[in-house]
N, CA, C and O atoms as a Tinker XYZ file with bonds, in Angstrom:
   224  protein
     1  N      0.836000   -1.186000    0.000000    73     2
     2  CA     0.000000    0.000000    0.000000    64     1     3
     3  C      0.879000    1.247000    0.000000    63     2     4     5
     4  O      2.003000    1.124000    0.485000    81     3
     5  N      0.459000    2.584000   -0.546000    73     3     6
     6  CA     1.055000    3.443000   -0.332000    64     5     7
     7  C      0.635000    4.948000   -0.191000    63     6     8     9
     8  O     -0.539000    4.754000   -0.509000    81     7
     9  N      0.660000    5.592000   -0.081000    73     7    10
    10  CA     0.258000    6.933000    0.100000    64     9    11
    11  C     -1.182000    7.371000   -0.748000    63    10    12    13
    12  O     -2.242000    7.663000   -0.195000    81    11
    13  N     -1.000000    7.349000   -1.856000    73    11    14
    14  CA    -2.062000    7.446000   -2.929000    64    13    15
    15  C     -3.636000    6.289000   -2.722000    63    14    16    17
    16  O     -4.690000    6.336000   -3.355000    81    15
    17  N     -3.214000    5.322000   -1.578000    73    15    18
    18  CA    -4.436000    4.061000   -1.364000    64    17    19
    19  C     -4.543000    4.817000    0.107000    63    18    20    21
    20  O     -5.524000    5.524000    0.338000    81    19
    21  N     -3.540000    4.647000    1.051000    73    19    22
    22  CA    -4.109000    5.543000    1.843000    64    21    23
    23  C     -5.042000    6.549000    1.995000    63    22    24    25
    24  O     -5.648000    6.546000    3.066000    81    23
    25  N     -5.376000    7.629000    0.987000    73    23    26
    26  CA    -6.122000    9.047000    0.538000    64    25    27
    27  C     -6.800000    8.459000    0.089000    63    26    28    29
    28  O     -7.660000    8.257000    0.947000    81    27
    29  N     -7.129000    7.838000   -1.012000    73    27    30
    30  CA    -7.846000    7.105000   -1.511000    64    29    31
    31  C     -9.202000    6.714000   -0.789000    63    30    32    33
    32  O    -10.327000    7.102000   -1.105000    81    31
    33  N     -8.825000    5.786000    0.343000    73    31    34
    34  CA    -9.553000    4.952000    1.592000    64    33    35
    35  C    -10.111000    5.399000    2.195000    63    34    36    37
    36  O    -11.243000    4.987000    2.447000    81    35
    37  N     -9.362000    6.961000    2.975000    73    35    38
    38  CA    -9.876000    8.087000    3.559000    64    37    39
    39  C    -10.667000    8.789000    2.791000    63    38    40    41
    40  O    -11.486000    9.452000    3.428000    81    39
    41  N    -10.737000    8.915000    1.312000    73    39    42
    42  CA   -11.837000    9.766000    0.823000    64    41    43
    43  C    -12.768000    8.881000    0.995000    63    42    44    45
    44  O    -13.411000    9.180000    2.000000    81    43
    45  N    -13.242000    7.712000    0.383000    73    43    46
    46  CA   -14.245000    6.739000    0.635000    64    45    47
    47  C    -14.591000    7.224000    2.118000    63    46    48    49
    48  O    -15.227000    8.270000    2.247000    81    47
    49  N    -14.245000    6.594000    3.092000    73    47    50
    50  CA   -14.647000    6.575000    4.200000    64    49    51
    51  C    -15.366000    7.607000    5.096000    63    50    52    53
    52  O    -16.001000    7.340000    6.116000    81    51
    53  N    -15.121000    9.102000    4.435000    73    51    54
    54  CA   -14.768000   10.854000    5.049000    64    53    55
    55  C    -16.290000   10.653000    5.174000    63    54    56    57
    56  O    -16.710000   10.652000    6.331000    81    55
    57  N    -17.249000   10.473000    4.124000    73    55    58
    58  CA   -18.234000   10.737000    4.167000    64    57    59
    59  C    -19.620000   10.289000    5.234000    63    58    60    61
    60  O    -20.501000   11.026000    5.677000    81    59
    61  N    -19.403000    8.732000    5.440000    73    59    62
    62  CA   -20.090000    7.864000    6.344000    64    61    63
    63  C    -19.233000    8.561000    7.574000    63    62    64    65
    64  O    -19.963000    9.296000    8.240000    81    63
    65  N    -17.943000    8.517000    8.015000    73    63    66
    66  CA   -18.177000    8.810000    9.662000    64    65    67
    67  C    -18.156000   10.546000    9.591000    63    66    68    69
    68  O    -17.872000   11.000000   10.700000    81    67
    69  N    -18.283000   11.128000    9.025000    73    67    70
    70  CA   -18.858000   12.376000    9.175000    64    69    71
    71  C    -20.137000   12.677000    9.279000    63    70    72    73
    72  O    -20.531000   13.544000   10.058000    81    71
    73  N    -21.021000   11.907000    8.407000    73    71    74
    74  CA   -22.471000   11.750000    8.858000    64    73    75
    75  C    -22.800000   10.940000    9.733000    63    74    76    77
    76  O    -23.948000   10.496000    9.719000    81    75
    77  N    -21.577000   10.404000   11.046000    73    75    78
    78  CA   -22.453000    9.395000   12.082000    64    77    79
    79  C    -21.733000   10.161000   13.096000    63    78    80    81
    80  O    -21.296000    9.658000   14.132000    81    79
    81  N    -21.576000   11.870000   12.645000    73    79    82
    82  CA   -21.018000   12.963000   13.689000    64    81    83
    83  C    -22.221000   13.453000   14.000000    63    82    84    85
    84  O    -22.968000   13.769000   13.074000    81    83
    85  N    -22.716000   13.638000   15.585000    73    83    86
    86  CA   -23.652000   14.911000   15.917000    64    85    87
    87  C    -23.321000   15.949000   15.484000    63    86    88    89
    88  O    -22.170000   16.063000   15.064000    81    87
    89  N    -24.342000   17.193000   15.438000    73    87    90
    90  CA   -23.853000   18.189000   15.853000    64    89    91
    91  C    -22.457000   18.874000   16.179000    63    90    92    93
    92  O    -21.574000   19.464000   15.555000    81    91
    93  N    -22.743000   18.456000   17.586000    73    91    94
    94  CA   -21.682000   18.633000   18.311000    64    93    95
    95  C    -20.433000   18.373000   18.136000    63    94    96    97
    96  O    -19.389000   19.022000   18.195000    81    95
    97  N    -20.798000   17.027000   17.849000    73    95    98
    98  CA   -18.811000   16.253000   17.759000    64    97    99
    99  C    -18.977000   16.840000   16.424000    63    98   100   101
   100  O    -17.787000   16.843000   16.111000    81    99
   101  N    -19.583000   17.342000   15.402000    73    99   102
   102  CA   -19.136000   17.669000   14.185000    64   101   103
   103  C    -18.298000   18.915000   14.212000    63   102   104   105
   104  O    -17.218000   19.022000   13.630000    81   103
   105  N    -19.022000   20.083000   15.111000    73   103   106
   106  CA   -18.009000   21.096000   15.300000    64   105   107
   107  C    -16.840000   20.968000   16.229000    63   106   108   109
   108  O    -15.868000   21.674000   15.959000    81   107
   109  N    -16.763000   20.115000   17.373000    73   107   110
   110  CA   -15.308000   19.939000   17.838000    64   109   111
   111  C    -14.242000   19.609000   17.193000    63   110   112   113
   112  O    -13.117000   20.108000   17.208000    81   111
   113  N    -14.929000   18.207000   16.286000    73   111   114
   114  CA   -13.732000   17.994000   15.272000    64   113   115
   115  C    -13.400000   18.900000   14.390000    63   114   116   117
   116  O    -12.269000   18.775000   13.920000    81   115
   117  N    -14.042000   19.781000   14.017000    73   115   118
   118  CA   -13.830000   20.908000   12.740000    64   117   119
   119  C    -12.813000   21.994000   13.720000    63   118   120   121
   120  O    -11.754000   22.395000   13.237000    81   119
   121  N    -13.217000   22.387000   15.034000    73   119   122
   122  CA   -12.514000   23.132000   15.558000    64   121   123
   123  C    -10.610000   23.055000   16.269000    63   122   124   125
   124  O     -9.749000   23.853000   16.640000    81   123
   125  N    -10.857000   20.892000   16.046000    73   123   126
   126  CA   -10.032000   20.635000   16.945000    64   125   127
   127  C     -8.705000   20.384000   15.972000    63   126   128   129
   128  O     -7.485000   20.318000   16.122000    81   127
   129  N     -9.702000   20.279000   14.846000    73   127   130
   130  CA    -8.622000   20.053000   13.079000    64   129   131
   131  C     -7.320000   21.411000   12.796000    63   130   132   133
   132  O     -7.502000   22.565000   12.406000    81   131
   133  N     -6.236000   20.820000   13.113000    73   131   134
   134  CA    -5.431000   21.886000   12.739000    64   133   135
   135  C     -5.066000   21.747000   11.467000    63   134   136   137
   136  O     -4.076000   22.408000   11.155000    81   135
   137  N     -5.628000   20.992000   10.500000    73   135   138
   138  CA    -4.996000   21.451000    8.887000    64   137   139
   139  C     -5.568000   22.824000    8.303000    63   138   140   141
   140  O     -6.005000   23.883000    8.754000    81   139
   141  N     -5.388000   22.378000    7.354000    73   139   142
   142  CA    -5.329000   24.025000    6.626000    64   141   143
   143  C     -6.363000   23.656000    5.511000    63   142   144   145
   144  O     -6.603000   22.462000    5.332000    81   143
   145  N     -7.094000   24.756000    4.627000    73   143   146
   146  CA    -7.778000   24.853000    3.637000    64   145   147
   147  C     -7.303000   23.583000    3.112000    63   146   148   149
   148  O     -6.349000   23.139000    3.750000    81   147
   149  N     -7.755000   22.755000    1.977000    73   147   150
   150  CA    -7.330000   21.780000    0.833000    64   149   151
   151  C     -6.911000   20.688000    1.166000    63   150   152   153
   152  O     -6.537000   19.890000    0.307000    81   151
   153  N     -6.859000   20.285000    2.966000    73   151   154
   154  CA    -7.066000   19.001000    3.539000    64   153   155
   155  C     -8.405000   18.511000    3.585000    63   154   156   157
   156  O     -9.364000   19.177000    3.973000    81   155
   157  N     -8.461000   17.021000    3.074000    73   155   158
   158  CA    -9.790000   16.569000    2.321000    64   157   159
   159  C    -10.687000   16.280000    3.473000    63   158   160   161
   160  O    -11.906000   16.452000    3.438000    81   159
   161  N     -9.896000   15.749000    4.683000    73   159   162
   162  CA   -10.936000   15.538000    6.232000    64   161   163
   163  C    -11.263000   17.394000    6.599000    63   162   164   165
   164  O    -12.331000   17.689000    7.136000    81   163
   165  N    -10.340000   18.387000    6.279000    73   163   166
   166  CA   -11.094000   19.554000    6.825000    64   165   167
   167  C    -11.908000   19.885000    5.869000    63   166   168   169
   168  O    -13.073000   19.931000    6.263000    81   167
   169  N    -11.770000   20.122000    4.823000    73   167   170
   170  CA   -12.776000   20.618000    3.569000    64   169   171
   171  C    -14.075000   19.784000    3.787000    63   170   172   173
   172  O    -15.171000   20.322000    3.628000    81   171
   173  N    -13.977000   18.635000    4.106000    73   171   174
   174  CA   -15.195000   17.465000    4.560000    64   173   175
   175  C    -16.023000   17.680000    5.916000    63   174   176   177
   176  O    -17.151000   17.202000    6.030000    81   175
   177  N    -15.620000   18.170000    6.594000    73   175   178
   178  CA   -16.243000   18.646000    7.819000    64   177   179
   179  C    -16.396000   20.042000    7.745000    63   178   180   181
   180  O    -17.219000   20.528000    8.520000    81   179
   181  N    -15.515000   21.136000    6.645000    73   179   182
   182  CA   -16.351000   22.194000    6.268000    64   181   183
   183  C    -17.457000   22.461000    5.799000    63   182   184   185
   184  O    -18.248000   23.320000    6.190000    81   183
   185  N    -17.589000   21.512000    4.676000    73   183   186
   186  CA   -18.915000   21.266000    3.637000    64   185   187
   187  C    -20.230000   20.336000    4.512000    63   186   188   189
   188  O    -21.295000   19.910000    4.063000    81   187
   189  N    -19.758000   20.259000    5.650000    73   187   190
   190  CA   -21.198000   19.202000    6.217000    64   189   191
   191  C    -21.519000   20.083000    7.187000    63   190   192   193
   192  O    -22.649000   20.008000    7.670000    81   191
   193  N    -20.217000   21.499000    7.855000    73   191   194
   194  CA   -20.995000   22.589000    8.710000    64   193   195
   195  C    -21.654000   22.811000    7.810000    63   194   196   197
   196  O    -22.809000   22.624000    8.193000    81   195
   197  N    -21.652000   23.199000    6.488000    73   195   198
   198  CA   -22.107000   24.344000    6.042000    64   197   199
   199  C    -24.040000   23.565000    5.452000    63   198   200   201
   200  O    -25.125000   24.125000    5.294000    81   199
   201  N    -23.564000   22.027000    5.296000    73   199   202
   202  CA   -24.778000   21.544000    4.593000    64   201   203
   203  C    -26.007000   22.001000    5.868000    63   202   204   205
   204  O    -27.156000   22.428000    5.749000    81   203
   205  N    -25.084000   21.659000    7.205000    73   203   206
   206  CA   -26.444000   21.279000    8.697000    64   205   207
   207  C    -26.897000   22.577000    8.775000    63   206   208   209
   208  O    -28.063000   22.665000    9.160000    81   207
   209  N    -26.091000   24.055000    8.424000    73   207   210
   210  CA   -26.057000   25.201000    8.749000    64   209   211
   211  C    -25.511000   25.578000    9.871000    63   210   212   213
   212  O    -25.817000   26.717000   10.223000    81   211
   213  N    -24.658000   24.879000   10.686000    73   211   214
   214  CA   -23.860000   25.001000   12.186000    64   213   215
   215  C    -22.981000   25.643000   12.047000    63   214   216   217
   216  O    -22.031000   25.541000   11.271000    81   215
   217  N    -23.377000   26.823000   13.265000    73   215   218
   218  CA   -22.496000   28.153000   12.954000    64   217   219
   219  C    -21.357000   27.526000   14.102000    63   218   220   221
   220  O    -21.544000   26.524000   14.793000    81   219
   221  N    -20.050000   28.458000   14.105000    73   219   222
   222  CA   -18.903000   27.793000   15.013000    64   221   223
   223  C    -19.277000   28.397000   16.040000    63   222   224
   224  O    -18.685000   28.228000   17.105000    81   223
């Protein structure tokens, strides 16, 4: 395996345990995320604040 299956796996996956986030744990993790813009787990928990409408 290598880097490119790694990302890969994680994109598959981003979507199901982000939608089995409350609320809540949805904004801790968004808050607790230190990457930056164009990381695919922060951009993924950006786009699901923005779907629920959960302000920070």
């Amino acid at each position: 395996m290598n880097a490119d299956d790694d990302a890969e796996r994680l994109a598959l996956c981003l979507p199901e345990r982000i939608a089995a986030l409350s609320d809540e744990e949805l904004r801790q993790e968004y808050l607790s995320n230190t990457a930056e813009a164009g990381d695919p787990l922060q951009d993924a928990l950006a786009a699901e604040l923005e779907i629920r409408n959960i302000d920070l």
